[in-house]
C-alpha positions as a Markdown table, in Angstrom:
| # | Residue | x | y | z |
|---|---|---|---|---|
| 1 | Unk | -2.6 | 7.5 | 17.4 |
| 2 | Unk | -6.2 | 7.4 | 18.5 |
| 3 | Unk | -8.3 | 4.3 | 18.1 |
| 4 | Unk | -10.5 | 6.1 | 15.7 |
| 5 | Unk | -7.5 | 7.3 | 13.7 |
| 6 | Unk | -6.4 | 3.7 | 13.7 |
| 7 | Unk | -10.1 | 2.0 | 12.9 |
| 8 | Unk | -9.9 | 5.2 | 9.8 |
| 9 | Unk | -6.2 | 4.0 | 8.6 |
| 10 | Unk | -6.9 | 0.1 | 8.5 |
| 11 | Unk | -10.4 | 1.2 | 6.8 |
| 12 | Unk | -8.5 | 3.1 | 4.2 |
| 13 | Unk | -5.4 | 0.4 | 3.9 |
| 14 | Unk | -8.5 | -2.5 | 3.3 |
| 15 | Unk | -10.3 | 0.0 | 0.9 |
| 16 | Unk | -7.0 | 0.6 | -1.4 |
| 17 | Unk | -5.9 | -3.3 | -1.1 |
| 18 | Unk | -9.2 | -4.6 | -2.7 |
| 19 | Unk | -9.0 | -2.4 | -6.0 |
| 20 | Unk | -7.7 | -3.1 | -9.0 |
| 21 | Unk | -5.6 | -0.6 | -9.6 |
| 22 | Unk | -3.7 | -1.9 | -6.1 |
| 23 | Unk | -3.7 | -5.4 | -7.6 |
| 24 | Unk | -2.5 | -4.1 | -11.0 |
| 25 | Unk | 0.4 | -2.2 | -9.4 |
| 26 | Unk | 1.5 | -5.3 | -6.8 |
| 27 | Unk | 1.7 | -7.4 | -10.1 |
| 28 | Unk | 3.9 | -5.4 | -12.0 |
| 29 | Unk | 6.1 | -4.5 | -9.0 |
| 30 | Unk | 6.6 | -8.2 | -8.2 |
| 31 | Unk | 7.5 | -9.0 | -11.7 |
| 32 | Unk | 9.9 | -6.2 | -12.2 |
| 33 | Unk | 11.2 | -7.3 | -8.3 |
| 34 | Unk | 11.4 | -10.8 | -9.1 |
| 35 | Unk | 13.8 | -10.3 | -12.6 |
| 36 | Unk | 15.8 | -7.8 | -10.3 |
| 37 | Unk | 16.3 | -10.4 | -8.2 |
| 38 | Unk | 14.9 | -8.3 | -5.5 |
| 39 | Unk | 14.9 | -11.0 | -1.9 |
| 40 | Unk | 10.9 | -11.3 | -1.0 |
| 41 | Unk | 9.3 | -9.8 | -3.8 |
| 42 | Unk | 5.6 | -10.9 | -3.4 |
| 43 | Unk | 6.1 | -8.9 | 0.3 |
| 44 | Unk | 8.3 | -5.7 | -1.2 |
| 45 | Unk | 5.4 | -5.1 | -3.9 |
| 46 | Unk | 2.5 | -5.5 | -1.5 |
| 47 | Unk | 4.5 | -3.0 | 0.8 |
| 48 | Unk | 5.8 | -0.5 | -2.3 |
| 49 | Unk | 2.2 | -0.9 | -3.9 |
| 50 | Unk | 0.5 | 0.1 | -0.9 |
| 51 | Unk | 2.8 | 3.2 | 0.5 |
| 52 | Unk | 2.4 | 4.5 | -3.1 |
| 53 | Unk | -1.3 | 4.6 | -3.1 |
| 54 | Unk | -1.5 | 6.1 | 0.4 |
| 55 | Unk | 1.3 | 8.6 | -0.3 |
| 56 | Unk | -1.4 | 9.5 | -3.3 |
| 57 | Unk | -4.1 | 9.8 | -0.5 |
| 58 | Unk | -3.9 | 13.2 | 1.2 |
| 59 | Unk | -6.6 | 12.1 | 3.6 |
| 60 | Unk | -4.1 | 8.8 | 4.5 |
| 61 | Unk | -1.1 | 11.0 | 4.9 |
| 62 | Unk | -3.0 | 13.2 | 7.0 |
| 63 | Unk | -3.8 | 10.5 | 9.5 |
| 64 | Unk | -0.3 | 9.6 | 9.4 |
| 65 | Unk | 1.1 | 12.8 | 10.3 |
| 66 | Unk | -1.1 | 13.2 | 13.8 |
């Protein structure tokens, strides 16, 4: 990737990890992971919450496809 795609992606990743509704999500996914018994869960929500609201971004999955 260029280093404008890469300054856009990190700018997008930063804009989707302050909201709420990435907090909310991370929450819930480490409390489901944590009863699962899932090893790391603080780390496998952060991960899950964030691919899921970039998968929802068409302008993040662009940049990820170039």
């Amino acid at each position: 990737m260029h280093s404008d795609t890469w300054r856009a992606m990190v700018k997008k990743v930063s804009a989707i990890c302050v909201t709420g509704q990435f907090k909310r999500l991370q929450r819930e996914l480490e409390e489901l992971y944590r009863r699962a018994g899932v090893p790391e869960p603080a780390v496998q929500a952060y991960q899950d919450a964030l691919l899921s609201l970039l998968a929802d971004d068409d302008d993040a999955v662009s940049m990820m496809s170039h």
